[in-house]
C-alpha positions in Angstrom: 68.2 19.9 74.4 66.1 19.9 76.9 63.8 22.4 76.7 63.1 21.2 72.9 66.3 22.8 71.6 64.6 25.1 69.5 66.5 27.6 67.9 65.5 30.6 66.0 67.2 33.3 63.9 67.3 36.6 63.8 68.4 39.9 61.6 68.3 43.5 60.8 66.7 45.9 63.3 63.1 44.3 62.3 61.1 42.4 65.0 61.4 38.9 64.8 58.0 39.6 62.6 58.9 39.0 58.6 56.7 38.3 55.8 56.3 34.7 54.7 59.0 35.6 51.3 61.4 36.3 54.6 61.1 33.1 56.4 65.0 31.6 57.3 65.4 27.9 57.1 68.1 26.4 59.0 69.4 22.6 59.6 71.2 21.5 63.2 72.9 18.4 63.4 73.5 17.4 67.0 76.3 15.5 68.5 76.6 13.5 71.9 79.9 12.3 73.9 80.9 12.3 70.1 78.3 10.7 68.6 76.0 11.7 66.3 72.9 11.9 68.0 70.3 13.9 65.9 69.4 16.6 63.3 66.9 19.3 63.4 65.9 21.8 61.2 63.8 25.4 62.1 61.5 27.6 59.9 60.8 31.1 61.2 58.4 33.0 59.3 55.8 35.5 60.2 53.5 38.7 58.6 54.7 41.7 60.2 52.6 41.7 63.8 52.3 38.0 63.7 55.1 35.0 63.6 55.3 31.4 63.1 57.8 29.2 63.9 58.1 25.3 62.7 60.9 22.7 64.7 61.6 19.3 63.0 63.8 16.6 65.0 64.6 13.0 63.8 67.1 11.2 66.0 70.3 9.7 64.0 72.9 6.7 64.9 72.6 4.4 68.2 70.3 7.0 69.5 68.4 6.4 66.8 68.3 2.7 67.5 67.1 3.3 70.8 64.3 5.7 70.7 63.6 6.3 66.7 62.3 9.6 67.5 60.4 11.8 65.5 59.0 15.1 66.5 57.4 18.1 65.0 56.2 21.6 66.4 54.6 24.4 65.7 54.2 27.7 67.2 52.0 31.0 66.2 51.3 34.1 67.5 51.7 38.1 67.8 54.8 40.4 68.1 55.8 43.2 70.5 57.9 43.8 73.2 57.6 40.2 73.6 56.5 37.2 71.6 53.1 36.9 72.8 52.1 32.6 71.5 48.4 31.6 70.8 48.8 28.0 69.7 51.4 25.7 70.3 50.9 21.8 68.6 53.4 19.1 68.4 53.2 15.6 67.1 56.1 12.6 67.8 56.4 9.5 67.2 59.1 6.7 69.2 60.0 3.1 69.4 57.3 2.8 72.4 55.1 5.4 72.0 53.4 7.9 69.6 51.6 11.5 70.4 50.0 14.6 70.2 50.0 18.3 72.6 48.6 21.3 72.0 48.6 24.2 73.8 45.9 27.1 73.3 47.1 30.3 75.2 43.8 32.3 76.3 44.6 35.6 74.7 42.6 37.8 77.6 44.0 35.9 81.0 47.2 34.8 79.1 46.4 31.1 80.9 47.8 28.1 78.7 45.7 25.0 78.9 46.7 21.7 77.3 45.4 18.8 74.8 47.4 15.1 75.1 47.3 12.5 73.5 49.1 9.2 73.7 49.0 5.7 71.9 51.6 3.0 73.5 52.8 0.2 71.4 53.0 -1.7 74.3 50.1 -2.5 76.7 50.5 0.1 80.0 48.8 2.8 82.0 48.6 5.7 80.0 51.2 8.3 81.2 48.7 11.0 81.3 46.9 8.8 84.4 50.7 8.7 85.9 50.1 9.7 90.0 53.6 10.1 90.2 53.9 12.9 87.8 52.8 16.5 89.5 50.3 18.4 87.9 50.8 21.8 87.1 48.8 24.9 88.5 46.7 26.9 86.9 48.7 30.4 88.1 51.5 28.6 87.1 50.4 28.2 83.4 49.5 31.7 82.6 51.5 34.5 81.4 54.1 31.8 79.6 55.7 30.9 76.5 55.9 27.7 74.7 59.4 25.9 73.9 59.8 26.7 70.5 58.5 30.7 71.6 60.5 30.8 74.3 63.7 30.2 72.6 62.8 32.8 70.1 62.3 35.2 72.4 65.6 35.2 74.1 67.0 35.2 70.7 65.0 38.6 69.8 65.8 40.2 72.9 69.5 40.6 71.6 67.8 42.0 67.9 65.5 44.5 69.9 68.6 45.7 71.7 69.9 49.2 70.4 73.2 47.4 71.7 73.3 43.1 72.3 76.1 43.4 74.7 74.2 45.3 77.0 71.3 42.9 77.0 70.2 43.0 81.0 70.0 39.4 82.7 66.4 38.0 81.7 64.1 35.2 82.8 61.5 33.0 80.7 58.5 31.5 81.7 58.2 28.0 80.0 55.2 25.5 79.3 55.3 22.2 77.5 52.3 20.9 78.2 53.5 18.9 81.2 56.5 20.7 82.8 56.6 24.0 84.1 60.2 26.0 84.0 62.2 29.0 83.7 65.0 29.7 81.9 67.4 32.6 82.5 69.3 34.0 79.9 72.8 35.8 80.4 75.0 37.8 78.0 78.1 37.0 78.0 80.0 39.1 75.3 80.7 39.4 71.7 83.6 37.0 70.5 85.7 35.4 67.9 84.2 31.4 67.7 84.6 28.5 65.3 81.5 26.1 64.2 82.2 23.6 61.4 85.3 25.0 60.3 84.0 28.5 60.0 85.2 31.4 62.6 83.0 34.6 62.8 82.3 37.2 65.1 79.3 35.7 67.7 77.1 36.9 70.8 77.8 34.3 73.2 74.2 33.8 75.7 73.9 31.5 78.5 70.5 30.0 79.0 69.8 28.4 82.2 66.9 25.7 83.0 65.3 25.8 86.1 62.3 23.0 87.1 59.5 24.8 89.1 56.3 22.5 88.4 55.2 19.0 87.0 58.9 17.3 87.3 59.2 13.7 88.0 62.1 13.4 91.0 63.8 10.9 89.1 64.1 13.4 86.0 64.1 16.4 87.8 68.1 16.6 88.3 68.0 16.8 84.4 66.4 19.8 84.2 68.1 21.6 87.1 70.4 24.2 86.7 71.3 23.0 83.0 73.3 25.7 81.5 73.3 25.8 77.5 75.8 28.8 75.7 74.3 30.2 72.4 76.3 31.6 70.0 74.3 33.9 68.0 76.0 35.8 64.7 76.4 39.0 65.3 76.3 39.9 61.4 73.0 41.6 61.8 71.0 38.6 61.6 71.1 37.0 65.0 71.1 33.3 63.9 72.3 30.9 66.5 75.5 29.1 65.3 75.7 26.7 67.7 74.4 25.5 71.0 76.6 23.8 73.7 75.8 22.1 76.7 78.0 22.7 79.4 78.6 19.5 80.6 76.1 16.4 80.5 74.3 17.0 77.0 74.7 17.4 73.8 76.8 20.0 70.9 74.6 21.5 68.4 75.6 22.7 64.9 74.3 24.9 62.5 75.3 23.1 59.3 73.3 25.0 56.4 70.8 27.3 55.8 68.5 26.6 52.9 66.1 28.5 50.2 63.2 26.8 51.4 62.4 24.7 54.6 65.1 22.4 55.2 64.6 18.5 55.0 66.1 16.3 57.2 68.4 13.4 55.7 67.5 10.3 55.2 68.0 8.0 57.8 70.6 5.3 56.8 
């Protein structure tokens, strides 16, 4: 997914604060014009006022082949009415290129200001020194959420709900560290819906990308309008099932949910 696909679960009536003993650990794999693409897995754990949330993606098949990615993110911070991050740090590693980001969110002005770093295997301008790529405002930085945050927020804004269905129409502001956009979230209605063989009951939420700041032109018509549906069980502990694009991108499936964090597979 764009935006990171970072998913997070949900339960109970409980914030999406848990002690560490309540963490959930969950395993995605992610399939692409029907090809397997890539797996992910996602630990959410947190100590009552306070969360954490840990992403994990390794690309898989000719994917795989192309880009060998790697990537690994963290998020912390406090709980609310919103998730409110701190400290947002990632680490990848590609074919071409490995890196760092993290983002510190100033916890008085709620301004998020960013550390990169990138080592090309190949001899070229670092990307950070790239005059084509837009920089990204100060005012435009504060008073947002990271990725992996800002998925788990419009995830806990269907637990916080005295009723999901009636979730009012919601927008996002998201930072990565180079591109600034919102996403708008929609409820769409409690269904029947089938994922790997299994059909449950599930909230179904459209999420919606659109670029405002640091976009490259010729990556730019990736990122706008892209609509995603969520659908989130509706069990009482708000875990997203599956993610689909709706049309260029990718089908993600839950696949299992483990005692610990989940490991991804070994790549063939």
């Amino acid at each position: 997914m764009l935006w990171l696909a970072a998913v997070a679960p949900a339960w109970g009536e409980t914030s999406l604060a848990r002690a560490l003993s309540d963490a959930t650990h969950l395993r995605y794999e992610a399939w692409w014009g029907g090809l397997y693409a890539a797996e992910f897995t996602l630990t959410l754990s947190d100590g009552g006022s306070a969360y954490e949330a840990a992403f994990s993606l390794g690309t898989r098949g000719l994917l795989d082949w192309l880009i060998g990615l790697d990537l690994e993110a963290t998020s912390t911070g406090e709980t609310g009415d919103g998730l409110t991050p701190e400290i947002y740090r990632s680490k990848y590693r590609s074919n071409s290129r490995e890196g760092t980001t993290t983002i510190a969110f100033d916890p008085g002005t709620g301004e998020a200001t960013v550390s990169r770093n990138v080592v090309f295997f190949e001899l070229r301008e670092p990307e950070t020194d790239d005059p084509a790529r837009p920089q990204v405002p100060a005012d435009l930085r504060t008073g947002v959420l990271d990725p992996l945050s800002a998925f788990a927020e419009a995830i806990d804004r269907l637990r916080r709900h005295e009723d999901p269905v009636a979730v009012e129409p919601f927008t996002v502001a998201i930072f990565d560290g180079k591109r600034r956009f919102d996403m708008s979230g929609e409820m769409l209605g409690l269904m029947r819906h089938e994922v790997e063989g299994r059909t449950t009951e599930a909230y179904k939420l459209r999420l919606t990308t659109r670029p405002l700041a640091g976009f490259r032109e010729r990556t730019r018509m990736l990122w706008d309008d892209t609509v995603f549906d969520v659908y989130v069980s509706a069990d009482g502990r708000f875990v997203p099932l599956q993610i689909i694009a709706r049309g260029w991108g990718p089908a993600i499936n839950l696949v299992e949910e483990c005692a610990r964090p989940c490991a991804l597979t070994p790549r063939d």
